[in-house]
Steps between C-alpha positions, in 0.01 A plus 500: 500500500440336157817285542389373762169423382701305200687300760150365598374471170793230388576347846106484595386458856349139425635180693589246290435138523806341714399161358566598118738825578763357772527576847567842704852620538658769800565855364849473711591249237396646212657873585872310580444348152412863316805630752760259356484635172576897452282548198217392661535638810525846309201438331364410780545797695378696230172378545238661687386379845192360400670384169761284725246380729270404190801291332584373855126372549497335185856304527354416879169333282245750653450640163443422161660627171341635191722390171289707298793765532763448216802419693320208698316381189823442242627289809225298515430484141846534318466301168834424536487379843141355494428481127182302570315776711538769255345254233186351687404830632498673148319165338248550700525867462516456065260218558781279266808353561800717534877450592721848602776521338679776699458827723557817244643777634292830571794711336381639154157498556348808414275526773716373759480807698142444515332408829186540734585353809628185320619221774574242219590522118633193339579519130571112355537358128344173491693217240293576213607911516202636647532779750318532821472765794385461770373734722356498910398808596375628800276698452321456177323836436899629443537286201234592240385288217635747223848443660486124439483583119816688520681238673421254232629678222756569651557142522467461149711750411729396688445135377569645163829668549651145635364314201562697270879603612512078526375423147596821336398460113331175565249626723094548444264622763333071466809484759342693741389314805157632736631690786218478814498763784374345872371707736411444826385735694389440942315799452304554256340790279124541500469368142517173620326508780200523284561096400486381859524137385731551267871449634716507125434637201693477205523761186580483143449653218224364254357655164108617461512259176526179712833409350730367651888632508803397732524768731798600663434683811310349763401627860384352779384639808397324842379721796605326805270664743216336314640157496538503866114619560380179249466126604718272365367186564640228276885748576640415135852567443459846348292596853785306671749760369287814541448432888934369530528858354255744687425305806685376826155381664625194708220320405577579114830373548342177645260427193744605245746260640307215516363511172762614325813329671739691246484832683607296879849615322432848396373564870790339644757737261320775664552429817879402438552895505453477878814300515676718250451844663817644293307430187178631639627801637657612135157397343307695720712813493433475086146442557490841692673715262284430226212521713576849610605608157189390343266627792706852437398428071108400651486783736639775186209351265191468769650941546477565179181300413321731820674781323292433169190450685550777680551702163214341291284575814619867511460514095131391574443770751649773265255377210201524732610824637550628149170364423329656749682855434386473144134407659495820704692700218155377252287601797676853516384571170173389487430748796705754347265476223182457674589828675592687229124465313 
């Protein structure tokens, strides 16, 4: 049941724009292309029903696709590939110009393991040694502030071990670069619902004295769902990429297109996977592991936090109970006493 709700959630039920995302193709020709190769016609029979029909719909162009899920988003935004995407959208992002220097790979990271229904985590080291991660997460609530914190130092630590194993004897902690944690999150937690006009908000660290100090972790957080309920008027390039990200709305597409010509070829990349269904297929069946692997991880945590409510509302009851047994135990023998004059 949840897969399948997945399957809608990346290949969405939204019609794109012929005009700007090519024209309709025949599901007889896209099956004989998944059919003439053997890996993907495995895959493909893997699938669910409604998972085959979903990927089907999409490559036909009576669906949209979400890129917000990791395997879909490294395609579209591979540094390597596409080095200028990766750089304009964390510019805006860092609000200063930035160039990636590379993908890093998720291996040694302390916290790898880590996850809360995660569809995207992108770890890059820009050219001037600075780490970032970057986070999209669906639901927000699952990813609490405190965990942030532990996700940049482990950054730095692990910033640390590579400079210092680089410069041995030679290094000094003025060769530490910030590291910057990005999280965006389509749903979420109450906390920021309580800035309804507020759509990013950035942290540091800054001392009660006024002065000022080079900080080295930075976080920034930008709650999707909020974005999307906010005009956007003027649409500046940072808005541009928020709604690329969290929104196929046709008419979204449209406007972000027209004012921003630059993301005509992003669009188009997208909807290239319709003509690579081989690729897709693979891409999708990653997308769907992790997914059920981190809903599994979500569904353990939400158990055990009803579990600790459950037991801090049981505690509570016992207290009162005991309170009350003491109350009647007083009463007892005042009574006691009473009667005995």
């Amino acid at each position: 049941m949840y897969s399948n709700h997945v399957s809608s959630m990346i290949f969405t039920p939204v019609k794109p724009l012929p005009e700007i995302l090519g024209e309709p193709r025949l599901s007889e020709d896209i099956l004989k292309q998944i059919y003439s190769d053997p890996e993907a016609q495995l895959r493909f029979e893997q699938l669910t029903v409604p998972e085959r029909e979903a990927l089907l719909e999409f490559c036909m162009g009576n669906r949209s696709l979400k890129i917000t899920y990791d395997p879909f988003f490294r395609n579209i935004m591979h540094p390597v590939k596409h080095p200028d995407r990766l750089n304009r959208f964390l510019s805006q992002v860092l609000q200063q110009k930035v160039t990636v220097k590379g993908i890093l790979p998720r291996e040694g990271v302390r916290l790898s393991n880590e996850s809360s229904l995660m569809i995207m985590d992108l770890l890059v080291e820009l050219e001037d040694g600075a780490l970032i991660n970057v986070e999209m997460q669906k639901v927000g609530y699952a990813f609490p502030i405190e965990r942030t914190f532990c996700y940049g130092a482990d950054l730095l630590v692990r910033q640390y071990d590579r400079i210092h194993a680089l410069l041995g004897e030679n290094f000094t902690y003025k060769n530490m670069r910030p590291v910057y944690v990005i999280v965006l999150m389509e749903t979420s937690p109450a906390v920021f619902h309580k800035y309804q006009e507020t759509y990013i908000h950035r942290f540091t660290f800054q001392l009660d004295s006024g002065l000022t100090i080079d900080n080295l972790m930075k976080f920034i957080y930008i709650p999707l769902d909020i974005f999307m309920k906010m005009p956007h008027n003027k649409l500046t390039e940072m808005e541009a990429w928020l709604y690329f990200l969290g929104s196929d709305n046709p008419l979204h597409i449209q406007r972000i297109i027209e004012k921003y010509p630059f993301f005509k070829e992003l669009y188009r990349d997208i909807i290239d996977f319709r003509y690579h269904p081989e690729e897709l297929i693979h891409m999708f069946s990653e997308t769907l592991l992790v997914a059920d692997r981190n809903t599994v991880k979500l569904m353990i945590d939400e158990l055990r936090q009803q579990l600790s409510e459950r037991d801090a509302t049981l505690s509570e009851k016992d207290a009162a109970l005991s309170e009350k047994d003491a109350e009647i135990k007083l009463l007892k023998e005042k009574l006691k006493q009473q009667n005995s004059k």
